[in-house]
mmCIF file as gemmi writes it, N, C-alpha and C atoms, coordinates in Angstrom:
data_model
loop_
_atom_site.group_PDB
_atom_site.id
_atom_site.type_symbol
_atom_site.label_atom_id
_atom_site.label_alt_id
_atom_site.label_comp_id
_atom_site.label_asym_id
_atom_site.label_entity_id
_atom_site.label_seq_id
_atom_site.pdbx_PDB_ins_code
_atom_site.Cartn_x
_atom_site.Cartn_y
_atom_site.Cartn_z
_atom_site.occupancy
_atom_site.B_iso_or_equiv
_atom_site.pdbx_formal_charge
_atom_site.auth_seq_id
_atom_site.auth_asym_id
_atom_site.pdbx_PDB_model_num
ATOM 1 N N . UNK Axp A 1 ? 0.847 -1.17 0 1 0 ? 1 A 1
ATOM 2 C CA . UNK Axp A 1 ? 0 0 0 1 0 ? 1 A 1
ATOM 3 C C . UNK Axp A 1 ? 0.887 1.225 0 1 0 ? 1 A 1
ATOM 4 N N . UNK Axp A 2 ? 0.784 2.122 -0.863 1 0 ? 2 A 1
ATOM 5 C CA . UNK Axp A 2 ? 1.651 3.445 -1.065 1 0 ? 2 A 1
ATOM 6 C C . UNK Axp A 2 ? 0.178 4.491 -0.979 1 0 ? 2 A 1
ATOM 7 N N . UNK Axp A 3 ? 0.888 5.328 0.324 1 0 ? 3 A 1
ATOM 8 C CA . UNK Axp A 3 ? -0.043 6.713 0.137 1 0 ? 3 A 1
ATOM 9 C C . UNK Axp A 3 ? 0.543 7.434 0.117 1 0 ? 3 A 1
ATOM 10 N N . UNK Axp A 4 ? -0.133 8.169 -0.816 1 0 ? 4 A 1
ATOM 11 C CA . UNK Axp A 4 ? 0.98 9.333 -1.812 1 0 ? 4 A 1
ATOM 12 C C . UNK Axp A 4 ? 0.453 10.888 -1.415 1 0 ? 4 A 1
ATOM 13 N N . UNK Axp A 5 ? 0.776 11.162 -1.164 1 0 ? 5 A 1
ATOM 14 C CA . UNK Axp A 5 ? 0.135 13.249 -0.8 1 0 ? 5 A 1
ATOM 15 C C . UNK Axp A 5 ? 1.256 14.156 -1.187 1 0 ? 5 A 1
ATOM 16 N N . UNK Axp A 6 ? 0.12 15.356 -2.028 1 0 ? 6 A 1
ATOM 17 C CA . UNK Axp A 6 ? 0.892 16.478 -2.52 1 0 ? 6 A 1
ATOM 18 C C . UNK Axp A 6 ? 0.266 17.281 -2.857 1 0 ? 6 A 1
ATOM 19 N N . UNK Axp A 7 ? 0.868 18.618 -2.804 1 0 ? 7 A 1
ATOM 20 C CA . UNK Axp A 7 ? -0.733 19.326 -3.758 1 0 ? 7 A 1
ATOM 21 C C . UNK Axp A 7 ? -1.418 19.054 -4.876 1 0 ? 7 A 1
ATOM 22 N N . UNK Axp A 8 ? -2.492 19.499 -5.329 1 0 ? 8 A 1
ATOM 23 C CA . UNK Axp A 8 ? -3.056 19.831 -5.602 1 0 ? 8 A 1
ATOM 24 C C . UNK Axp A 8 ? -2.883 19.824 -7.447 1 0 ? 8 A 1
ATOM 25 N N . UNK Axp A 9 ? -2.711 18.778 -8.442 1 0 ? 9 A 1
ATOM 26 C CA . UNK Axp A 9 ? -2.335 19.297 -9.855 1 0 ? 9 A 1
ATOM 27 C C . UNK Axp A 9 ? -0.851 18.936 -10.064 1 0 ? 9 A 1
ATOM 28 N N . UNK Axp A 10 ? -0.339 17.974 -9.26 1 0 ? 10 A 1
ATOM 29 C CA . UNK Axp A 10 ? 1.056 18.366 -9.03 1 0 ? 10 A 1
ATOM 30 C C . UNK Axp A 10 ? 1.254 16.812 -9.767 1 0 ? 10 A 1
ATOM 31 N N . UNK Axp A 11 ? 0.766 15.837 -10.243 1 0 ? 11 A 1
ATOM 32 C CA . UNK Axp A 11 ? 0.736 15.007 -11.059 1 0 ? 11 A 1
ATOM 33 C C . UNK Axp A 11 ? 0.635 13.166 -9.724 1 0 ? 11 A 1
ATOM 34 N N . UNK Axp A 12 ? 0.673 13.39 -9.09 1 0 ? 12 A 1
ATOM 35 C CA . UNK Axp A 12 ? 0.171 12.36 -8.166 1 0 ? 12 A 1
ATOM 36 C C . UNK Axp A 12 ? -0.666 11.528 -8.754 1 0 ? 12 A 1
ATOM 37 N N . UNK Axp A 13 ? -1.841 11.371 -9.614 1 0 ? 13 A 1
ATOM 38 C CA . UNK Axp A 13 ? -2.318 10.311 -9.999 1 0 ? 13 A 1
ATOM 39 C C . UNK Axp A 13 ? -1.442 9.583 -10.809 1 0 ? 13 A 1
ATOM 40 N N . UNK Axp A 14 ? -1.28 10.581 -11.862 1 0 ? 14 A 1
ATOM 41 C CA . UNK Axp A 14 ? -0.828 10.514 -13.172 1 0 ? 14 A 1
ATOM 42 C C . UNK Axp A 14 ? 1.204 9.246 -12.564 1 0 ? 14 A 1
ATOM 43 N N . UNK Axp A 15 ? 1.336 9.73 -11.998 1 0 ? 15 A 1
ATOM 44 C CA . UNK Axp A 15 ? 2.933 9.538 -11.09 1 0 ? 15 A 1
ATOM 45 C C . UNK Axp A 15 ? 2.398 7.598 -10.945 1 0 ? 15 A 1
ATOM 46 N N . UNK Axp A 16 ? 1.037 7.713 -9.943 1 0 ? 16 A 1
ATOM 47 C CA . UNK Axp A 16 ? 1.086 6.472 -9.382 1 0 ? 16 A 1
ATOM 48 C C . UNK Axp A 16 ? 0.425 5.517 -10.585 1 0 ? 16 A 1
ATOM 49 N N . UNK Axp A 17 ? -0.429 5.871 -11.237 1 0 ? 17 A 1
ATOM 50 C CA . UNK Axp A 17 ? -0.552 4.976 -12.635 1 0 ? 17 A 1
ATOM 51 C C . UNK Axp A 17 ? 0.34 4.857 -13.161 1 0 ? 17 A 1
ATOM 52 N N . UNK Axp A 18 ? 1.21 5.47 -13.746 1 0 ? 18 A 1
ATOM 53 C CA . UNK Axp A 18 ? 2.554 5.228 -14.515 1 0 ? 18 A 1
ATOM 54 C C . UNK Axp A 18 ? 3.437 3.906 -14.013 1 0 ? 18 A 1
ATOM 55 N N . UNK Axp A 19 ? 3.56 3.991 -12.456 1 0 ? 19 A 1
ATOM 56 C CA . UNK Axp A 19 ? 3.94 3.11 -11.543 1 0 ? 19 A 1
ATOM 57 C C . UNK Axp A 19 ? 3.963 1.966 -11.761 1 0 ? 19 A 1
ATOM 58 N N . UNK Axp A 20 ? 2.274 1.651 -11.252 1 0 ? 20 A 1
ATOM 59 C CA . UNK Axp A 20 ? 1.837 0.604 -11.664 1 0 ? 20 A 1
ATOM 60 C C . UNK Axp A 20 ? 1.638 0.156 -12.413 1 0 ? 20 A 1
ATOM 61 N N . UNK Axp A 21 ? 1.549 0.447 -13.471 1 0 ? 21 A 1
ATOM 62 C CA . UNK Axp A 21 ? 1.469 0.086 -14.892 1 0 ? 21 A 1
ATOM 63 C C . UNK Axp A 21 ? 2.774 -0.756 -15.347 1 0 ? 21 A 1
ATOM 64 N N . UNK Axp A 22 ? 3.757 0.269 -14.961 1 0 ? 22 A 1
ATOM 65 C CA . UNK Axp A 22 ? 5.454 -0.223 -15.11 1 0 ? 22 A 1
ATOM 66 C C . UNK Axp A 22 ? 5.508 -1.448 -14.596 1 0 ? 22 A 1
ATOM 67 N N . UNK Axp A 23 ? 4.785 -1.517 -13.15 1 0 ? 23 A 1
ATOM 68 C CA . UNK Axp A 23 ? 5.321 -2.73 -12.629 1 0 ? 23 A 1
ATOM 69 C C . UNK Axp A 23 ? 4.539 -3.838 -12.451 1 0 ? 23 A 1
ATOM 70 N N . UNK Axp A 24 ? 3.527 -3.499 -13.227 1 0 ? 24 A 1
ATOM 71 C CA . UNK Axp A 24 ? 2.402 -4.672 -13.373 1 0 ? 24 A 1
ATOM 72 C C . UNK Axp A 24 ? 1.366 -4.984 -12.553 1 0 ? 24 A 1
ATOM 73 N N . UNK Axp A 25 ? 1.407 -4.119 -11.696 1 0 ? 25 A 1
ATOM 74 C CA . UNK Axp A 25 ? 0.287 -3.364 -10.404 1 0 ? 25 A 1
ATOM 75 C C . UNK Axp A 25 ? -0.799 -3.21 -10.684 1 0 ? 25 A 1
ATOM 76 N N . UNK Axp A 26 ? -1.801 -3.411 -9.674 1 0 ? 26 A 1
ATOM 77 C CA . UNK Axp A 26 ? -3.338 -2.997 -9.68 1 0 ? 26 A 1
ATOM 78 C C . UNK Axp A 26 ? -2.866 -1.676 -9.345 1 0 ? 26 A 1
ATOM 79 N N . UNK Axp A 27 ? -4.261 -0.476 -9.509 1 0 ? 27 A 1
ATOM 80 C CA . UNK Axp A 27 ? -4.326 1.08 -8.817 1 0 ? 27 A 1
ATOM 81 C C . UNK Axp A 27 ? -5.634 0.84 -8.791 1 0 ? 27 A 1
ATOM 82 N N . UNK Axp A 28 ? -5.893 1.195 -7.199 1 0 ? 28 A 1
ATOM 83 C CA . UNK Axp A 28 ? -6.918 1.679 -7.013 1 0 ? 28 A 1
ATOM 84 C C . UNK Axp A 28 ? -7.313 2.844 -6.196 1 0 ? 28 A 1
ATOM 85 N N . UNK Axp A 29 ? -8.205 3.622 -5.865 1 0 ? 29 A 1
ATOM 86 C CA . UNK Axp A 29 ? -8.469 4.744 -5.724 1 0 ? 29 A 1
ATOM 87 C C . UNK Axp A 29 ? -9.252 4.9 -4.143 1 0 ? 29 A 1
ATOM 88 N N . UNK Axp A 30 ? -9.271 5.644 -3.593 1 0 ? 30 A 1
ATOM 89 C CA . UNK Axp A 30 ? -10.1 5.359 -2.305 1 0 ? 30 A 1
ATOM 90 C C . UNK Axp A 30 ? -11.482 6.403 -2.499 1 0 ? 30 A 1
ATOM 91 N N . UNK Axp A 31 ? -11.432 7.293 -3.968 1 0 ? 31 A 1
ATOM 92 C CA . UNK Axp A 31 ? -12.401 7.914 -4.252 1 0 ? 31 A 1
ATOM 93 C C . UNK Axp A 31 ? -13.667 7.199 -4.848 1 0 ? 31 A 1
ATOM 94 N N . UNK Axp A 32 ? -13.025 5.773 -5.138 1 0 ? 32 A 1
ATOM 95 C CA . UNK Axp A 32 ? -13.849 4.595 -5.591 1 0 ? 32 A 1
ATOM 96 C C . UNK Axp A 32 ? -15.022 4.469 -4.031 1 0 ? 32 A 1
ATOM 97 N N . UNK Axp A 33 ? -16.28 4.921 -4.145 1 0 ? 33 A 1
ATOM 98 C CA . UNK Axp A 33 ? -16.738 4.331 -3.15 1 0 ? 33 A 1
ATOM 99 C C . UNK Axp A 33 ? -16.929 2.559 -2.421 1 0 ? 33 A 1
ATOM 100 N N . UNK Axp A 34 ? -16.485 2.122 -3.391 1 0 ? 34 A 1
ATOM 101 C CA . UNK Axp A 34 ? -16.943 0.603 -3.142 1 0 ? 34 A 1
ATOM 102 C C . UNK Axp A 34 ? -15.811 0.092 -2.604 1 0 ? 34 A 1
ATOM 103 N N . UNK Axp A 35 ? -14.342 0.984 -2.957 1 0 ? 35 A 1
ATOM 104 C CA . UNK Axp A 35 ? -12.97 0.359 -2.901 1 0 ? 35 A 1
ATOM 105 C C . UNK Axp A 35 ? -13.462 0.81 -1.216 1 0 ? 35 A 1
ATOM 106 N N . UNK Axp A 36 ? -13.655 2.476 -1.151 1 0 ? 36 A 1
ATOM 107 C CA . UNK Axp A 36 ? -13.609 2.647 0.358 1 0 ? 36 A 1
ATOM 108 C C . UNK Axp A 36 ? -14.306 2.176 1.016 1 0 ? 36 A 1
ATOM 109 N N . UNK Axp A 37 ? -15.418 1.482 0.845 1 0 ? 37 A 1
ATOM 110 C CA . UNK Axp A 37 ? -16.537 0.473 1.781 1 0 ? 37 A 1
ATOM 111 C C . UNK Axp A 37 ? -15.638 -0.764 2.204 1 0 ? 37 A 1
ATOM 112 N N . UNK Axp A 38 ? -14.632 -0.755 1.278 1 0 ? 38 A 1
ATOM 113 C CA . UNK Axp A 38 ? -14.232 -2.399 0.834 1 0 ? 38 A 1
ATOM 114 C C . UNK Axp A 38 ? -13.353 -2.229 2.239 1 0 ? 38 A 1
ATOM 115 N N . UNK Axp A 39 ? -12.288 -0.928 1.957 1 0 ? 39 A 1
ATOM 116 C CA . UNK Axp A 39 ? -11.063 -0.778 2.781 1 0 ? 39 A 1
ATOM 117 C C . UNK Axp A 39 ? -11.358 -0.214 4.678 1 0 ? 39 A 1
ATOM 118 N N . UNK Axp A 40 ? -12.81 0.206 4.36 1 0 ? 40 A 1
ATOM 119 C CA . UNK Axp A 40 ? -13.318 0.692 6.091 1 0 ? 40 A 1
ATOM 120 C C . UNK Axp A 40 ? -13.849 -0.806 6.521 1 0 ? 40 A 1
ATOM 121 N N . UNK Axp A 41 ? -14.219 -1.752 6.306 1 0 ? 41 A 1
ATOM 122 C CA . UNK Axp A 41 ? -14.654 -2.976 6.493 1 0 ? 41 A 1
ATOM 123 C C . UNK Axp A 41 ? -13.824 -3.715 6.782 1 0 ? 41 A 1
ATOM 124 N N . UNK Axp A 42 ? -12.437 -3.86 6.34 1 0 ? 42 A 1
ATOM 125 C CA . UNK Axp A 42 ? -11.101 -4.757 6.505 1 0 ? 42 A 1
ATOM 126 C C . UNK Axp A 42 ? -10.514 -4.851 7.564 1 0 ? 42 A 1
């Protein structure tokens, strides 16, 4: 699990898709409501 913080436009999504992508990674989002139901439940 990587949590990433920065302002605002500063390329943080864009950074952690690239990532994962590279390394053959799931991304998921915690703006996903279902991911965050998933992750307050765990």
């Amino acid at each position: 699990m990587l949590y990433l913080t920065g302002p605002r436009q500063a390329g943080k999504t864009t950074l952690a898709r690239a990532i994962a992508s590279e390394l053959d990674m799931g991304y998921l989002t915690l703006d996903d409501q279902a991911v965050l139901a998933s992750a307050e439940s765990d």
